[in-house]
TITOR-861549 format. One record per residue (C-alpha): chain; x, y, z. Coordinates in nm, 4 decimals. Example, Ala and Ser with C-alpha at 12.3 -4.5 7.8 and 13.67 -1.06 7.14 Angstrom:
! TITOR-861549
<site><mol>A</mol><px>1.2300</px><py>-0.4500</py><pz>0.7800</pz></site>
<site><mol>A</mol><px>1.3670</px><py>-0.1060</py><pz>0.7140</pz></site>
This chain:
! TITOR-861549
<site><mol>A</mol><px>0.3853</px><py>-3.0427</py><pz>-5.2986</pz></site>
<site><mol>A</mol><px>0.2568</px><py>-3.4083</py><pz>-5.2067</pz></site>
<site><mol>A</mol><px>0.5677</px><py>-3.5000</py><pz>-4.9850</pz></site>
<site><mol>A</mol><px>0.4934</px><py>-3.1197</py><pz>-4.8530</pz></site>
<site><mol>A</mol><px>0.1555</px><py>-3.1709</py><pz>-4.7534</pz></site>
<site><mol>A</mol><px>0.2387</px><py>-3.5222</py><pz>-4.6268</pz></site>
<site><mol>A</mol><px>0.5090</px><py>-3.3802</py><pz>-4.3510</pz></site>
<site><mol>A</mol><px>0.2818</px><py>-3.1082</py><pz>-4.2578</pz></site>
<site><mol>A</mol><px>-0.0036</px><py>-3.3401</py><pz>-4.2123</pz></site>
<site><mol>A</mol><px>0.2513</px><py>-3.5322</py><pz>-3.9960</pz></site>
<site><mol>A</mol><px>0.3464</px><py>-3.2436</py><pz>-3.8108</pz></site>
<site><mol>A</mol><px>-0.0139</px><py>-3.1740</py><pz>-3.7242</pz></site>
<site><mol>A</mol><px>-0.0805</px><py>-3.4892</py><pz>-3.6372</pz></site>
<site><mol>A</mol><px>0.2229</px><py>-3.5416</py><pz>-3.3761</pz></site>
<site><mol>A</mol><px>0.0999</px><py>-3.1898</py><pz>-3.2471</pz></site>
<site><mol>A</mol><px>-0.2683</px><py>-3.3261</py><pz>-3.1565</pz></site>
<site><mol>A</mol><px>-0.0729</px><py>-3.6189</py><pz>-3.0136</pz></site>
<site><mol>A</mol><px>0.1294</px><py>-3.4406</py><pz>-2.8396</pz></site>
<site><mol>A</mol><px>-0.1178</px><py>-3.1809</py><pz>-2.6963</pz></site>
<site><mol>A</mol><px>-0.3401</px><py>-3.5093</py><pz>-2.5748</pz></site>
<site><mol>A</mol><px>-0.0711</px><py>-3.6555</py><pz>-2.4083</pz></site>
<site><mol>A</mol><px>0.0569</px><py>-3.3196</py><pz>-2.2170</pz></site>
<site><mol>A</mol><px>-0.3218</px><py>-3.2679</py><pz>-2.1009</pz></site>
<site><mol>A</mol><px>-0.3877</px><py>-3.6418</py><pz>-1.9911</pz></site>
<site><mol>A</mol><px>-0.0477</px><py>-3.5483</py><pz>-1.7683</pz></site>
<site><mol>A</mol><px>-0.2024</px><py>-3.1930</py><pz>-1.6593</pz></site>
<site><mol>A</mol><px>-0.5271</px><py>-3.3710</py><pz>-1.6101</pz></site>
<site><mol>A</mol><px>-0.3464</px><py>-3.6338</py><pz>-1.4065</pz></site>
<site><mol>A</mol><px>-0.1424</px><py>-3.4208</py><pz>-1.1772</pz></site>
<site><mol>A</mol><px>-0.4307</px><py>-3.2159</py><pz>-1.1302</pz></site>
<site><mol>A</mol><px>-0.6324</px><py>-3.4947</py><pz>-0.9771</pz></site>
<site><mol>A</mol><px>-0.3197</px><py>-3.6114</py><pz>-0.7803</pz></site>
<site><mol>A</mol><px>-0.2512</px><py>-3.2538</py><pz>-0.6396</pz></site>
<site><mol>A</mol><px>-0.6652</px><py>-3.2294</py><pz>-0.5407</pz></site>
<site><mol>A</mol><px>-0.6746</px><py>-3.5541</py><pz>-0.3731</pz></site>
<site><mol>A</mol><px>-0.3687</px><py>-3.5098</py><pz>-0.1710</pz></site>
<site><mol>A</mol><px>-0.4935</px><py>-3.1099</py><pz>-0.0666</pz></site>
<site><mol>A</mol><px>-0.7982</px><py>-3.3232</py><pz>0.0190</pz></site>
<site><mol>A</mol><px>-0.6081</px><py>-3.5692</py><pz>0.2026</pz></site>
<site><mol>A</mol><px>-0.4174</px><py>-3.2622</py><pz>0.3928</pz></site>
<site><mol>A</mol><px>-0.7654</px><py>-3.0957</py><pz>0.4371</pz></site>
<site><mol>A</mol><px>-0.9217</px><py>-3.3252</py><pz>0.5629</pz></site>
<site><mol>A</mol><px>-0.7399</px><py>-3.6620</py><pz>0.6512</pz></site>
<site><mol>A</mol><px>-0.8258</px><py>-3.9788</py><pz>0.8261</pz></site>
<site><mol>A</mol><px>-1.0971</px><py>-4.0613</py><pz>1.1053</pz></site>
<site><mol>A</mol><px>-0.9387</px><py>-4.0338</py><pz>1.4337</pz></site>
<site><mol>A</mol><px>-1.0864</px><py>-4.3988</py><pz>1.4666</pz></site>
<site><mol>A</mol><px>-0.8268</px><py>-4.4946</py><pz>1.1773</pz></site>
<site><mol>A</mol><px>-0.5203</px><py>-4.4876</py><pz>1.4166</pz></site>
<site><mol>A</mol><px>-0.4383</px><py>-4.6581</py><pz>1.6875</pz></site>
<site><mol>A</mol><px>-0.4281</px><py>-4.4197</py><pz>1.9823</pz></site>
<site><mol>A</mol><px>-0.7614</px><py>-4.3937</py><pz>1.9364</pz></site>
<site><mol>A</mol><px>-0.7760</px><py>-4.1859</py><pz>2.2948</pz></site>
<site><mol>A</mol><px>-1.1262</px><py>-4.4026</py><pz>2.3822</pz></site>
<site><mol>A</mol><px>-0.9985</px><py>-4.7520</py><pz>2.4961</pz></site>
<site><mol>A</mol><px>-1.2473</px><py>-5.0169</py><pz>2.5641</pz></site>
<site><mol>A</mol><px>-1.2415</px><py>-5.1167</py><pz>2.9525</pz></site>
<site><mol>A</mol><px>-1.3376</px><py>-5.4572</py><pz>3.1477</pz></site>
<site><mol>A</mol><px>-1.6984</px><py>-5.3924</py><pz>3.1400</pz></site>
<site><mol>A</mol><px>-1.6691</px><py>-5.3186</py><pz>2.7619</pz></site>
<site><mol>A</mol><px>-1.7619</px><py>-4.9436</py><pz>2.7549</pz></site>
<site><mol>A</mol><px>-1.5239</px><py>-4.6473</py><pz>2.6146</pz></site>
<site><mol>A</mol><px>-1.3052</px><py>-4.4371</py><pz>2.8776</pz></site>
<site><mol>A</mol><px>-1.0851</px><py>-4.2264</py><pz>2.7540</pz></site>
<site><mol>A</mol><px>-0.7257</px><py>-4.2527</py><pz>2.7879</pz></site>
<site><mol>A</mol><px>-0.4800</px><py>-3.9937</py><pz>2.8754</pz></site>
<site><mol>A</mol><px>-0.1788</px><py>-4.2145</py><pz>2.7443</pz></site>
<site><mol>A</mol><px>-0.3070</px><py>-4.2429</py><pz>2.3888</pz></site>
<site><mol>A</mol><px>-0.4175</px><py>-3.9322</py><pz>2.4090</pz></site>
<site><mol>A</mol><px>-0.0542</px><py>-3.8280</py><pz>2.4493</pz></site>
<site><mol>A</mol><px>0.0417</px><py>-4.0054</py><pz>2.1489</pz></site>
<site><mol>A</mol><px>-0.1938</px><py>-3.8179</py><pz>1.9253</pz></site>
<site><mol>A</mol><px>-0.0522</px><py>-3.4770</py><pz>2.0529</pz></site>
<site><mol>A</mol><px>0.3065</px><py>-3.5941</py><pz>1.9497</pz></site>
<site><mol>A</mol><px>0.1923</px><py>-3.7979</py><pz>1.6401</pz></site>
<site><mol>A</mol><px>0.0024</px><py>-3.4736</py><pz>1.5146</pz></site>
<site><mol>A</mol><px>0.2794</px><py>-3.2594</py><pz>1.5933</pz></site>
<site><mol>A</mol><px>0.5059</px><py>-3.4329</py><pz>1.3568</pz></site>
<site><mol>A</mol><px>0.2537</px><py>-3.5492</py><pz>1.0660</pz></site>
<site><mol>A</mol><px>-0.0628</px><py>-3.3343</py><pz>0.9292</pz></site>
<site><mol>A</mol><px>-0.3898</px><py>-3.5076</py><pz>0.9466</pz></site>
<site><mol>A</mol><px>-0.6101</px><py>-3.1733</py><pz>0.9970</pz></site>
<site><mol>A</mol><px>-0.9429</px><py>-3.3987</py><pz>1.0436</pz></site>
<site><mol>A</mol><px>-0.8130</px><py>-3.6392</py><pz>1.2457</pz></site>
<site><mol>A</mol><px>-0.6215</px><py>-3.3870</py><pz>1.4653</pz></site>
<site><mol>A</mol><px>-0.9240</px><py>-3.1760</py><pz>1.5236</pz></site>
<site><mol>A</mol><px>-1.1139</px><py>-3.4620</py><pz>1.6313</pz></site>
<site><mol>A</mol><px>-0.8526</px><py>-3.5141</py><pz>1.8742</pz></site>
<site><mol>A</mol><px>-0.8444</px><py>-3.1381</py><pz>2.0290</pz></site>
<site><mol>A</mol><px>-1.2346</px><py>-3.1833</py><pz>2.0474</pz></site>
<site><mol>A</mol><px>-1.2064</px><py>-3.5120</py><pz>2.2420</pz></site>
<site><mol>A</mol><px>-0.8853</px><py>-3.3231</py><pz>2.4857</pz></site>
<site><mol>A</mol><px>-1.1321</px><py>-3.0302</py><pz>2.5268</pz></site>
<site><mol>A</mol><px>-1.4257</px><py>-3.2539</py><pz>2.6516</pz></site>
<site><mol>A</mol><px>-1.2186</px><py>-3.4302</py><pz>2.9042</pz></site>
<site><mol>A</mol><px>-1.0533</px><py>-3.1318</py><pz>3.0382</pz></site>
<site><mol>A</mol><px>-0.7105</px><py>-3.2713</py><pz>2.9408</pz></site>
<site><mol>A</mol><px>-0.5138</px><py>-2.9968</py><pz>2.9753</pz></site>
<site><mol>A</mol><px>-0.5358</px><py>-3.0071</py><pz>3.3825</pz></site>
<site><mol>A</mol><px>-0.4249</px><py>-3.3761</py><pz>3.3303</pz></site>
<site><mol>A</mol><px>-0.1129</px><py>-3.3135</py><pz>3.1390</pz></site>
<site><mol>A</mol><px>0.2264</px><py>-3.2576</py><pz>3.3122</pz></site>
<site><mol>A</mol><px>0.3476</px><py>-2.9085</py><pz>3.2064</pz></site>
<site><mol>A</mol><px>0.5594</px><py>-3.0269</py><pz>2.9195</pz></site>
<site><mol>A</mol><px>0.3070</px><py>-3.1922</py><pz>2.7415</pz></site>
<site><mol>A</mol><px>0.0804</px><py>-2.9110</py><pz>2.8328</pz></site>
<site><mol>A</mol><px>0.2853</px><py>-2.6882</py><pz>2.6486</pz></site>
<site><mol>A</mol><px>0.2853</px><py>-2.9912</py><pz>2.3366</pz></site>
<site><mol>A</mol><px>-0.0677</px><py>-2.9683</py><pz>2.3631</pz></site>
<site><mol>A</mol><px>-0.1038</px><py>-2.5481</py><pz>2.2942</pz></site>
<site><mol>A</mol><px>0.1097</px><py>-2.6013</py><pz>2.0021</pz></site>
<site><mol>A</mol><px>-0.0859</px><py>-2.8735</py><pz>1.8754</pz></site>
<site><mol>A</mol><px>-0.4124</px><py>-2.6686</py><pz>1.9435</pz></site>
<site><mol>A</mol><px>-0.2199</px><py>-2.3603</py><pz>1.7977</pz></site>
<site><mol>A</mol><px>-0.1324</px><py>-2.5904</py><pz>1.4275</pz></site>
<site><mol>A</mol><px>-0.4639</px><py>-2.6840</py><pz>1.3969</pz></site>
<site><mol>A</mol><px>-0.6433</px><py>-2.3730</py><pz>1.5621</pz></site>
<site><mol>A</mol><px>-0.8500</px><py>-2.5038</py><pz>1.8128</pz></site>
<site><mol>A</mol><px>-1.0733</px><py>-2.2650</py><pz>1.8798</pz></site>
<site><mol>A</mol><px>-1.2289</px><py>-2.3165</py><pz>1.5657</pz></site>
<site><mol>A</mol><px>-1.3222</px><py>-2.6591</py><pz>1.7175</pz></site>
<site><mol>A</mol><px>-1.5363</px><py>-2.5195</py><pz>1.9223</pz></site>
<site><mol>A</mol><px>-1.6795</px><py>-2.2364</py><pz>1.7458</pz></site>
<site><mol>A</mol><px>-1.7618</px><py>-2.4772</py><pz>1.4610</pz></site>
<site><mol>A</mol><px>-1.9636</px><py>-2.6639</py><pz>1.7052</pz></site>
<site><mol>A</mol><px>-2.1274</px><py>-2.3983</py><pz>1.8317</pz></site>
<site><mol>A</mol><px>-2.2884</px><py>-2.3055</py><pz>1.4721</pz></site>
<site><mol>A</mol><px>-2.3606</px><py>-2.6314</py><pz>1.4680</pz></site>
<site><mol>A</mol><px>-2.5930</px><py>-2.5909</py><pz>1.7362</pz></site>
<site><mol>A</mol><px>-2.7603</px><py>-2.3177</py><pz>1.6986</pz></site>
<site><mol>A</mol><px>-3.0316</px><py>-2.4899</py><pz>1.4989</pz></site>
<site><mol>A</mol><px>-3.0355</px><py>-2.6931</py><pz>1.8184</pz></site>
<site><mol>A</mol><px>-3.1050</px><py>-2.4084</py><pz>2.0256</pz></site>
<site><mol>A</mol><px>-3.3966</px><py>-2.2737</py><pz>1.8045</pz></site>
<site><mol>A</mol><px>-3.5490</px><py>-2.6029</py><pz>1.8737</pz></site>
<site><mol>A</mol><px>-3.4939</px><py>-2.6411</py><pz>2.2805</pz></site>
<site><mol>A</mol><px>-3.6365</px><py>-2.2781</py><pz>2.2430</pz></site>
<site><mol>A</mol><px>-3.9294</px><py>-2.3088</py><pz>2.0640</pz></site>
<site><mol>A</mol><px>-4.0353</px><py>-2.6431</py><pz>2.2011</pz></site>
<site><mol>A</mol><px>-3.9804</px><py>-2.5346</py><pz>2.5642</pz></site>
<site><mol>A</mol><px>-4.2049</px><py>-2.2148</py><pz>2.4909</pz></site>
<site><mol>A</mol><px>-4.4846</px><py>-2.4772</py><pz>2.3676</pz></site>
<site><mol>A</mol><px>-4.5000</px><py>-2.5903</py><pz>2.7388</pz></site>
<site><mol>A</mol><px>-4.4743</px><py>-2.3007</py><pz>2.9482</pz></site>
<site><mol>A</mol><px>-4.4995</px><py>-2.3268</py><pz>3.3562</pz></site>
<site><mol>A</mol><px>-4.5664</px><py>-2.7130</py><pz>3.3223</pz></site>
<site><mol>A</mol><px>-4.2677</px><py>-2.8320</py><pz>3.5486</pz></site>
<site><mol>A</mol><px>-4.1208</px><py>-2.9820</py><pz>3.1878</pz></site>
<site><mol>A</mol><px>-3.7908</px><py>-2.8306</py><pz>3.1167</pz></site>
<site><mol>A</mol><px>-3.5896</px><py>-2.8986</py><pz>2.7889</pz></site>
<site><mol>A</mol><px>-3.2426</px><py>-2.7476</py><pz>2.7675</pz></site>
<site><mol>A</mol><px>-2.9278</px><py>-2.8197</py><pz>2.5442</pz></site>
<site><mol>A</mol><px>-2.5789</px><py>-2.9146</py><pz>2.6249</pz></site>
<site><mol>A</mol><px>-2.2669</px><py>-2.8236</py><pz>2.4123</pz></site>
<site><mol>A</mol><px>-2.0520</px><py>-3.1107</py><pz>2.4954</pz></site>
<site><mol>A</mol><px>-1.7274</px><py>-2.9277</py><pz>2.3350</pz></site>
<site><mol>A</mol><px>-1.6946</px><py>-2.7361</py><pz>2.6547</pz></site>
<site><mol>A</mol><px>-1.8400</px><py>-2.9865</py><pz>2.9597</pz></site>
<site><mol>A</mol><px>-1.7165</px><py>-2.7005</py><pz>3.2087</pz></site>
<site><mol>A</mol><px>-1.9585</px><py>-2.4380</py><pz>3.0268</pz></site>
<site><mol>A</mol><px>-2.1791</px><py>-2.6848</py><pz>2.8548</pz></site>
<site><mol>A</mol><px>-2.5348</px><py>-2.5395</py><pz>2.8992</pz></site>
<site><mol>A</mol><px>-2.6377</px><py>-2.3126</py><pz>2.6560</pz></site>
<site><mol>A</mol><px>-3.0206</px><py>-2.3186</py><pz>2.6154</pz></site>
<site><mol>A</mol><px>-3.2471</px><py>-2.3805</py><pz>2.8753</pz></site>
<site><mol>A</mol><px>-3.6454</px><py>-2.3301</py><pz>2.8594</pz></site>
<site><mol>A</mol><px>-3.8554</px><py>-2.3898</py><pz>3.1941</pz></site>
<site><mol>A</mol><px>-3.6270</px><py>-2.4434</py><pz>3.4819</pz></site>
<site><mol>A</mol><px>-3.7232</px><py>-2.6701</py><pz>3.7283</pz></site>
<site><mol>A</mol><px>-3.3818</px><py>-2.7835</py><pz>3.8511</pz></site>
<site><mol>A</mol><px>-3.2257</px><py>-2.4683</py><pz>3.9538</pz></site>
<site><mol>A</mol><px>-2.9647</px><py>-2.4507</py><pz>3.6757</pz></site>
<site><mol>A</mol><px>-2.8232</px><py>-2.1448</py><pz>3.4968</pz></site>
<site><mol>A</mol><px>-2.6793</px><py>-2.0651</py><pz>3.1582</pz></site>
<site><mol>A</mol><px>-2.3051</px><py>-2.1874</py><pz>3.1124</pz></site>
<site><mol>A</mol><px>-2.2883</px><py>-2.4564</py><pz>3.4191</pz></site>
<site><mol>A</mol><px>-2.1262</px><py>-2.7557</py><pz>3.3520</pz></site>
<site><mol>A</mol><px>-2.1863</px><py>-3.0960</py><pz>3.2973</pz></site>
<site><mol>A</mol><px>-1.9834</px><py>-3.3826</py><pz>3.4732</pz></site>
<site><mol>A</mol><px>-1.9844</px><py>-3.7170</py><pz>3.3307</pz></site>
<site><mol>A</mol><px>-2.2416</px><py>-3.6826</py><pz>3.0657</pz></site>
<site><mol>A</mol><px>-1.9883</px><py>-3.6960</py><pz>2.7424</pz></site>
<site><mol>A</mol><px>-1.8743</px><py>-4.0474</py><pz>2.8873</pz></site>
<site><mol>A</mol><px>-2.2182</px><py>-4.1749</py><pz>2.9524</pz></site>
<site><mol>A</mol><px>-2.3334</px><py>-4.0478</py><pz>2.5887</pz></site>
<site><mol>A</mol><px>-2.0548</px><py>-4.2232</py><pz>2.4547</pz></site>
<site><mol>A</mol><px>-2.1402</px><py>-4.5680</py><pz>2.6301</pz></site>
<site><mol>A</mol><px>-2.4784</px><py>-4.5591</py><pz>2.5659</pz></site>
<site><mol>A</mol><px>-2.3704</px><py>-4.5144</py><pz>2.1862</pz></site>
<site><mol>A</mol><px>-2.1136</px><py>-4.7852</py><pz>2.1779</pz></site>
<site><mol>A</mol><px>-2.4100</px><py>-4.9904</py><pz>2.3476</pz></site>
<site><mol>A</mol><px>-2.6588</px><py>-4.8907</py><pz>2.0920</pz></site>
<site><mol>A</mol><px>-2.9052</px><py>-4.7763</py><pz>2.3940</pz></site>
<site><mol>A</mol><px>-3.1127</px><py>-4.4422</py><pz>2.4142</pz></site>
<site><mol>A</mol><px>-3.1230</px><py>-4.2650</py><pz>2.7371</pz></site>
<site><mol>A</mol><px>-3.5150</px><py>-4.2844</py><pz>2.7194</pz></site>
<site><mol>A</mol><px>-3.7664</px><py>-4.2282</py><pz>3.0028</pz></site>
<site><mol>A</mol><px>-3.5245</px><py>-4.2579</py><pz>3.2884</pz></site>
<site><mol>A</mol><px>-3.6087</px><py>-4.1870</py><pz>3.6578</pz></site>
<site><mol>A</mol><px>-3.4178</px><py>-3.9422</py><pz>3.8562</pz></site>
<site><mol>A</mol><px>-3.3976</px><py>-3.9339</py><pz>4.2641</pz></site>
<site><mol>A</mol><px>-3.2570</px><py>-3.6595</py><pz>4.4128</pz></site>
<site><mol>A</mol><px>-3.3058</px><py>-3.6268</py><pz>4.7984</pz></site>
<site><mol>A</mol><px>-3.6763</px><py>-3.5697</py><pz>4.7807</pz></site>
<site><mol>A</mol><px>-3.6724</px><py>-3.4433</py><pz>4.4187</pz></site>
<site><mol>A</mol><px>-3.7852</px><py>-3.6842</py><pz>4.1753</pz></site>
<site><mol>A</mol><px>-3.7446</px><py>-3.6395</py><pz>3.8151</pz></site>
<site><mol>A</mol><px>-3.8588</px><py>-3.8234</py><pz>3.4849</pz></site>
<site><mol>A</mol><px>-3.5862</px><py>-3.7322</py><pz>3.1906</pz></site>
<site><mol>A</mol><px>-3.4747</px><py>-3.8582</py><pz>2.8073</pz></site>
<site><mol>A</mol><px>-3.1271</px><py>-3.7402</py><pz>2.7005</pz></site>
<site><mol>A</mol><px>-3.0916</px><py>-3.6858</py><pz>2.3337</pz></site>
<site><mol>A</mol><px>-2.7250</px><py>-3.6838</py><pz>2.1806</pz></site>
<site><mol>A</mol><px>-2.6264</px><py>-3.4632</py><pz>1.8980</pz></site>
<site><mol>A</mol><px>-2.3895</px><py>-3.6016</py><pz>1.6844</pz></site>
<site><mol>A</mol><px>-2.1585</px><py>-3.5135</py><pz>1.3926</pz></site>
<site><mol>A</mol><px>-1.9688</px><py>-3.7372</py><pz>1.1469</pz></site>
<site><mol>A</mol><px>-1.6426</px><py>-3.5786</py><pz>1.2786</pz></site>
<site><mol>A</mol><px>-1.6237</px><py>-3.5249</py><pz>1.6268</pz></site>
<site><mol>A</mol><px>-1.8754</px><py>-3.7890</py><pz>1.7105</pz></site>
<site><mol>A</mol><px>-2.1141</px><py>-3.6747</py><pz>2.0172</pz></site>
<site><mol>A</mol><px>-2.0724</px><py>-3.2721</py><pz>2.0144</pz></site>
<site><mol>A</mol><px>-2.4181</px><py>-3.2050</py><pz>2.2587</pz></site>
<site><mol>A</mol><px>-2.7231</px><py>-3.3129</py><pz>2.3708</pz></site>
<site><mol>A</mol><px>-3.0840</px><py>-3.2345</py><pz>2.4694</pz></site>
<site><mol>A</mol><px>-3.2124</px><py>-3.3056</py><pz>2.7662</pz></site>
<site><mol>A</mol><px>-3.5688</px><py>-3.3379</py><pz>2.8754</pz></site>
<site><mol>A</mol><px>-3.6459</px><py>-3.3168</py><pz>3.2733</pz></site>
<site><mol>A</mol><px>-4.0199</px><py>-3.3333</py><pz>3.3629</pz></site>
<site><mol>A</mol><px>-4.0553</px><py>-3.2555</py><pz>3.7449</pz></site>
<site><mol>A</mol><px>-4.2625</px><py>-3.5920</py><pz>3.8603</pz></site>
<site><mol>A</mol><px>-4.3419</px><py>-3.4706</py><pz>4.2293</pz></site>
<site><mol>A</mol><px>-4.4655</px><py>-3.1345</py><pz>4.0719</pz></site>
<site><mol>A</mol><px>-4.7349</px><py>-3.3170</py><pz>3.8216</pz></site>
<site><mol>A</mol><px>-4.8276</px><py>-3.5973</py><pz>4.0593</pz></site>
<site><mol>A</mol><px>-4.8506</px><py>-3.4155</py><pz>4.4223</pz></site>
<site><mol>A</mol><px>-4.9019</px><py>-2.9883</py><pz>4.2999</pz></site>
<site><mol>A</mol><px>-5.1242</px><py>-3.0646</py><pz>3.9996</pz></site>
<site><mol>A</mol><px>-5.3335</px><py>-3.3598</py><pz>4.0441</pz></site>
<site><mol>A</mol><px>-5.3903</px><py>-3.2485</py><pz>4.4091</pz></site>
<site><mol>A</mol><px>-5.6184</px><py>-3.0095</py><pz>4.2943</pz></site>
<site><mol>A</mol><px>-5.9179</px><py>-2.9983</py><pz>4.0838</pz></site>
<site><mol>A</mol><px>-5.8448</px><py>-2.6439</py><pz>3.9834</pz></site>
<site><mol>A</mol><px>-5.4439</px><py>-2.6754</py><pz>3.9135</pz></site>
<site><mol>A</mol><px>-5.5280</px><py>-2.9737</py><pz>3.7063</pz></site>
<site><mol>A</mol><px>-5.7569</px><py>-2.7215</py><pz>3.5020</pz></site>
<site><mol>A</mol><px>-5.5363</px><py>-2.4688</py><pz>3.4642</pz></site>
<site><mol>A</mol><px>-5.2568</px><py>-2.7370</py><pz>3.4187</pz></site>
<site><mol>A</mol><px>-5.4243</px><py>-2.8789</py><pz>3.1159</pz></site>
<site><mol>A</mol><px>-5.5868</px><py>-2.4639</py><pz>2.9800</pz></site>
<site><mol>A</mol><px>-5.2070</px><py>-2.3574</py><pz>2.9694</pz></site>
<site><mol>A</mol><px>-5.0873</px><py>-2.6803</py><pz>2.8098</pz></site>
<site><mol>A</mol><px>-5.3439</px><py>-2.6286</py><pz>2.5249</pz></site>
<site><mol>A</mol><px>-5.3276</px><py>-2.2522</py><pz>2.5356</pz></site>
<site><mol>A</mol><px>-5.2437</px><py>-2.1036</py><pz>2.1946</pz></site>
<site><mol>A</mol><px>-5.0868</px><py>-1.7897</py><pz>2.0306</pz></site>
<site><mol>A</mol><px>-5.2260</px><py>-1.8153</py><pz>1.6825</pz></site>
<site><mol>A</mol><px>-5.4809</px><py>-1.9921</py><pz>1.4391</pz></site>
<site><mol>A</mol><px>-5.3563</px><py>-2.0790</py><pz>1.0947</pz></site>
<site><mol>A</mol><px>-5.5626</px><py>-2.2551</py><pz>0.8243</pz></site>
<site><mol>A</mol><px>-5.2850</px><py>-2.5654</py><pz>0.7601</pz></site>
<site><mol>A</mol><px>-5.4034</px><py>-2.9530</py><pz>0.7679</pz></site>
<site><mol>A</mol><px>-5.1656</px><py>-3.1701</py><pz>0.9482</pz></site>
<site><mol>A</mol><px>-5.3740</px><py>-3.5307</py><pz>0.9165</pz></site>
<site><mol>A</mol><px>-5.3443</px><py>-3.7807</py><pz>0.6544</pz></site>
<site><mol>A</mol><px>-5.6339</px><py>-3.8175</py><pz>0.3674</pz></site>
<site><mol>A</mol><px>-5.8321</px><py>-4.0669</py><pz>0.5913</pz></site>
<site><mol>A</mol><px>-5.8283</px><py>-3.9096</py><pz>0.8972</pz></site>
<site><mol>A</mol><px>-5.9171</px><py>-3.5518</py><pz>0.7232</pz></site>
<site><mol>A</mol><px>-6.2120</px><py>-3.7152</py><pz>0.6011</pz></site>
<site><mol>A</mol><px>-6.2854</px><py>-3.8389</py><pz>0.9492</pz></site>
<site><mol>A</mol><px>-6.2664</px><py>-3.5391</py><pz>1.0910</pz></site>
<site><mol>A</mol><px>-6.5386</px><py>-3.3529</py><pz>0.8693</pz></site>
<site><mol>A</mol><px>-6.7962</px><py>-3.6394</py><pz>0.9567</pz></site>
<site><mol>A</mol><px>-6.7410</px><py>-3.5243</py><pz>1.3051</pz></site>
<site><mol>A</mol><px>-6.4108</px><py>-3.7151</py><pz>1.4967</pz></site>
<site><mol>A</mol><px>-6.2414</px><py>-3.5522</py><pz>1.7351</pz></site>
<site><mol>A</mol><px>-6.0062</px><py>-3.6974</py><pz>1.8530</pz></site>
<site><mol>A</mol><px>-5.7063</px><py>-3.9753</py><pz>1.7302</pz></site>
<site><mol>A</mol><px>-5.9107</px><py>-4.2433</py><pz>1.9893</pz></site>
<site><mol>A</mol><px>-6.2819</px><py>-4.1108</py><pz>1.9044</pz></site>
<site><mol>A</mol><px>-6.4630</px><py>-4.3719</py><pz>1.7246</pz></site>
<site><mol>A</mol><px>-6.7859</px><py>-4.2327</py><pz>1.6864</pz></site>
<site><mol>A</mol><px>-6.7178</px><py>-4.0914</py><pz>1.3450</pz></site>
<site><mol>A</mol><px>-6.6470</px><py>-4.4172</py><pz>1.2211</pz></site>
């Protein structure tokens, strides 16, 4: 009974053995298999190889080259990197690259667009950026009829690129294009520079603007918002005139709604009770 007991305690004893073992090897492979769907889902940056299609030029700023660009198509064709590739269709999309390809490697280029659909490039930017267009929106409906107009680009389609646009004052229209603002967004990134408070002169047009870019961890710049404020309008329409300046500064303050809400800090609520009325009144003081 003893040497009974003894080999069936053995026996259970290489089963829980066994049954660790052949789970730490389940477990195992199951990691493995998840990191390398991972890897197939989503890859390397772009950045991490070496045709890179932005190549630094004399003047150390990006410009995109078609040859590298080339070698990405073929590269992709024959390995899967779906992030990487993606990134790649996004960048050949903004640069119109297909009416720089010679009709071979056009037809390399719809294959490779066709492997890692594409389109979904762009439509995944475009959800992107509809938060973005809720904002151009509401903001440019803050300042109505002031000669300041805010619009949006989607920079995944330069030929179509305007999708939102609140308070025209240059003459533009829903789905024009954009020329060489993806390459200036780019060197102004590379450059660590903002496109801030910039002055425009266009015949006898004159125009004070700040270009914001949108960017994504992925595709890297994917849009931008733009902000053109129509100097000749404010300095020789409004301020010409006692009464446009009036009604200038009655619609800029002109409301839709009263809510009870506090926006200021502690301090400055108690300011305001003892009578300040203003951020540079210091009578309340």
């Amino acid at each position: 009974m003893h040497l009974l007991a003894a080999g069936f305690g053995n026996d259970i004893t290489i089963n829980v053995f066994a049954s660790i073992i052949a789970s730490g090897i389940l477990l195992g492979a199951g990691f493995l298999f998840g990191k390398y769907k991972e890897r197939r889902q989503f890859g390397k940056r772009l950045e991490e190889y070496d045709f890179y299609p932005y190549a630094i030029n004399r003047d150390n700023f990006p410009e995109f080259s078609l040859k590298d660009f080339r070698l990405g198509i073929h590269y992709f064709l024959r390995n899967f990197d779906a992030r990487a590739a993606r990134h790649l269709i996004f960048i050949g999309e903004q640069n119109n690259v297909r009416a720089q390809l010679e009709p071979p490697e056009q037809k390399a280029y719809s294959r490779l667009f066709a492997k890692y659909e594409g389109k979904k490039v762009a439509d995944d930017t475009l959800e992107y950026l509809e938060n973005f267009q809720r904002i151009v929106r509401l903001v440019g409906k803050s300042f109505p009829d002031l000669g300041i107009e805010i619009l949006l680009h989607d920079l995944s389609n330069p030929s179509r690129s305007l999708t939102a646009l609140e308070n025209n004052v240059t003459g533009r229209r829903l789905h024009d294009g954009t020329t060489n603002l993806v390459i200036d967004l780019k060197k102004r990134v590379a450059a660590n520079e903002d496109k801030l408070n910039y002055e425009l002169n266009l015949g006898a047009r004159k125009f004070k603007c700040t270009t914001i870019p949108i960017m994504r961890p992925e595709y890297g710049v994917v849009g931008a918002i733009c902000i053109n404020v129509d100097a000749n309008y404010l300095t020789e329409e409004v301020l010409s005139d006692a009464a446009k300046m009036t009604s200038f500064i009655q619609t800029f303050c002109r409301t839709d709604m009263k809510l009870e809400e506090n926006i200021l800090s502690r301090d400055e609520y108690a300011l305001a009770q003892q009578g300040k009325r203003h951020f540079r009144d210091t009578q309340a003081r």
